[in-house]
C-alpha positions in Angstrom: 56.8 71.5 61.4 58.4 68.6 60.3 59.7 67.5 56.7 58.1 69.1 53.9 55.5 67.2 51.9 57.0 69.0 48.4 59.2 66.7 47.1 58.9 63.8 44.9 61.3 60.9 43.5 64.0 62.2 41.0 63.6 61.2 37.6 65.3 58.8 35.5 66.7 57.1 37.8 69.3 60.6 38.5 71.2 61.3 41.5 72.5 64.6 42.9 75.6 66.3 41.3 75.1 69.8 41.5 74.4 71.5 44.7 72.5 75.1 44.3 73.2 77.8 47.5 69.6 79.7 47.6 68.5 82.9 49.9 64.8 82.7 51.5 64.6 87.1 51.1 62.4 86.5 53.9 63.5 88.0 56.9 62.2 86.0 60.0 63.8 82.1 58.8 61.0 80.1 60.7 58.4 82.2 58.1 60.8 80.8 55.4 60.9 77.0 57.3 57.4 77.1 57.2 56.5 78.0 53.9 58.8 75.6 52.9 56.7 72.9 54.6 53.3 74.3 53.3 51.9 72.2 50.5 50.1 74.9 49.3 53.4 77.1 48.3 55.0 74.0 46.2 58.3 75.1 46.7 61.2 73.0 48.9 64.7 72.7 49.7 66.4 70.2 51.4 68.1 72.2 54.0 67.6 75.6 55.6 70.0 77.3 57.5 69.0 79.8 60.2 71.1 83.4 60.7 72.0 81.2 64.6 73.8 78.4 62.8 70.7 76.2 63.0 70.3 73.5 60.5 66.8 72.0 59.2 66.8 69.1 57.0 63.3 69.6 55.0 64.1 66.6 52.4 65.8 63.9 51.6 68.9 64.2 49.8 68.3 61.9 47.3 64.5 62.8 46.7 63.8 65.6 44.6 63.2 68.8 46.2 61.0 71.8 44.0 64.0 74.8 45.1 65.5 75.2 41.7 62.3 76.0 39.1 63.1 77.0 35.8 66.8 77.1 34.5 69.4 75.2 33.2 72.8 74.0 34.3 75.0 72.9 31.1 72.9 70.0 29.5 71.1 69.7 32.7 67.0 71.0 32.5 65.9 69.5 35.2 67.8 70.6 37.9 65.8 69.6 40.5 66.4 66.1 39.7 69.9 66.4 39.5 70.6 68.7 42.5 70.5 69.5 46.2 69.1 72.6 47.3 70.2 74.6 50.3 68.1 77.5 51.5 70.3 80.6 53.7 68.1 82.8 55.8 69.2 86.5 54.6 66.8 89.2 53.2 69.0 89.6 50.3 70.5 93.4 51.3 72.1 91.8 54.7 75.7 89.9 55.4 75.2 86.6 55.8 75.7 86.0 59.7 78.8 84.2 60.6 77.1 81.4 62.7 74.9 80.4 59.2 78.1 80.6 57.2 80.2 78.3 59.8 77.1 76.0 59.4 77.2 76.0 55.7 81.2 75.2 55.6 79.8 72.1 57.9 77.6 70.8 55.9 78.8 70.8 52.8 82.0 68.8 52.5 80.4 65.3 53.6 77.2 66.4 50.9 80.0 67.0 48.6 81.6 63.6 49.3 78.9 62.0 49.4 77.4 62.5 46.2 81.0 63.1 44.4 79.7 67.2 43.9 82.8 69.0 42.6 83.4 72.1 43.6 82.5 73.6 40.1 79.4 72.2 40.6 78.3 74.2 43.5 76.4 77.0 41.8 74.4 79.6 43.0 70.1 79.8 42.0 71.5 83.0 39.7 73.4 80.6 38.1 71.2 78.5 36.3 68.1 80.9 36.3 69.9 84.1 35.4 67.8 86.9 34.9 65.0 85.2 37.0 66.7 84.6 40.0 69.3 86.6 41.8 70.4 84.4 44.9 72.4 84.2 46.9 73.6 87.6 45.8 76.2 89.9 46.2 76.7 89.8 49.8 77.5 85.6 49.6 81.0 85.3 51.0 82.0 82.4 47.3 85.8 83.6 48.8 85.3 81.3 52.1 83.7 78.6 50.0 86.3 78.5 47.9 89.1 78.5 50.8 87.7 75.4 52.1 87.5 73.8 48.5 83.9 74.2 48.3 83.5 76.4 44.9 86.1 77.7 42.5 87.7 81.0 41.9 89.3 81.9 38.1 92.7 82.7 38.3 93.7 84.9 35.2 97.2 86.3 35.2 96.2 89.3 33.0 93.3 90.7 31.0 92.5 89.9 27.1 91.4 91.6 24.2 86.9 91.8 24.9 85.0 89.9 22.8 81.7 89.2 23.5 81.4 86.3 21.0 84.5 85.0 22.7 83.0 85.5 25.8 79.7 84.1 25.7 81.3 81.0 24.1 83.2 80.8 27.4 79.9 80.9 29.4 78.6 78.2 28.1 81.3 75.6 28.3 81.0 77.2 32.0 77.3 76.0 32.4 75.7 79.3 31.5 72.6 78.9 29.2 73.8 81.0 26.3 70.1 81.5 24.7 69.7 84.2 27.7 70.6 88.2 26.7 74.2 89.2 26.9 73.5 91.5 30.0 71.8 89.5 31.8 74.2 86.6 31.4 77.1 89.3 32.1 75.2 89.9 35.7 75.1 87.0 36.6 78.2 85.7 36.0 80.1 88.8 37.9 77.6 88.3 40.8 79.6 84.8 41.1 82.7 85.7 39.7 83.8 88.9 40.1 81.6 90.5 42.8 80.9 94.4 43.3 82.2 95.2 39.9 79.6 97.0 37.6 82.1 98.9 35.2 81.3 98.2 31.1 82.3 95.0 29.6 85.9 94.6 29.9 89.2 92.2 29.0 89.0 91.2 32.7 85.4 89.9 32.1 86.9 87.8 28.8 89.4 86.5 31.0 88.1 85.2 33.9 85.5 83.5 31.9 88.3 82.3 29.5 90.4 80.6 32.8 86.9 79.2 34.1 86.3 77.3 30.9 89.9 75.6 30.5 90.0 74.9 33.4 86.3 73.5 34.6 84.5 72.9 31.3 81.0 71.3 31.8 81.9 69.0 29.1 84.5 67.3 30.9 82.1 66.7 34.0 79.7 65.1 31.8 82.4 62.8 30.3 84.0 61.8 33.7 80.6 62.0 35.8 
């Protein structure tokens, strides 16, 4: 099957600067290719990635693919018109296979150039749809994506006093939409940011988010973008 028919112009004249990593939770990938393609499922990406290393180009990168659905990313509502969707064939429980990841580290530097992404930009589908959406999951290796320069890590030196307020102030200068409930919000963001941690609510939580927000506030993309 060739190019998916579900896609459509961006609107307003937008162009791609966020790219969102997704999982198919399907576990055959051609299944997940094809469904893709179906008109009858409305849903899109504009690349899939198969557990070999295979890439499929489904749309257009500067047409607007349907991958992202309802969510928000900072000021950004229509995400679908303002990002570039990226499909990974895993069932969700599974590693990511190494051939998939190699082809994912490929692709996405000359996307990222070529659209002027920043690395802060490249979110996950939990992200902006937390709650709703919980790919790519726990099992996405963020670590090699931020090696190559392809994501960002925080870097706090030490933990601070918890505050939630604090904390969910923090979130949303991150991109986080801060009208979503506290634990749900909290998921998602450790699912990104601090992975296989489910303790309570801690300093440690406070201070990554703190070290996220001074240092890639979605304000400032919006000012230099």
């Amino acid at each position: 099957m060739g190019l998916s028919p579900n896609f459509g112009p961006r609107r307003d004249g937008a162009v791609p600067d966020i790219i969102v990593i997704h999982y198919t939770a399907m576990a055959d990938w051609t299944r997940a290719r094809d469904w893709l393609c179906n008109p009858e499922a409305e849903v899109s990406a504009h690349y899939i990635i198969s557990p070999q290393g295979e890439v499929r180009q489904l749309v257009e990168e500067d047409q607007r693919a349907w991958h992202a659905g309802a969510g928000s990313w900072g000021d950004v509502t229509d995400v679908n018109s303002r990002s570039i969707g990226i499909e990974l064939s895993n069932d969700g429980a599974s590693p990511f296979s190494a051939p998939l990841m190699d082809a994912l580290c490929n692709l996405l530097p000359d996307m990222m150039d070529r659209w002027a992404v920043p690395a802060e930009r490249v979110i996950g589908h939990s992200d902006l749809a937390p709650g709703r959406k919980i790919d790519p999951g726990a099992r996405f290796d963020w670590a090699r994506l931020v090696r190559g320069g392809m994501a960002i890590e925080a870097r706090p030196q030490a933990a601070i006093a918890a505050d939630r307020s604090v904390f969910l102030q923090d979130l949303t200068e991150i991109g986080y939409d801060a009208g979503i409930e506290e634990d749900v919000l909290l998921s998602a963001f450790r699912m990104r940011h601090r992975q296989g941690f489910d303790g309570p609510f801690d300093g440690w939580d406070c201070a990554i988010a703190a070290d996220l927000a001074r240092r890639f506030p979605i304000a400032k993309h919006r000012l230099t973008s």
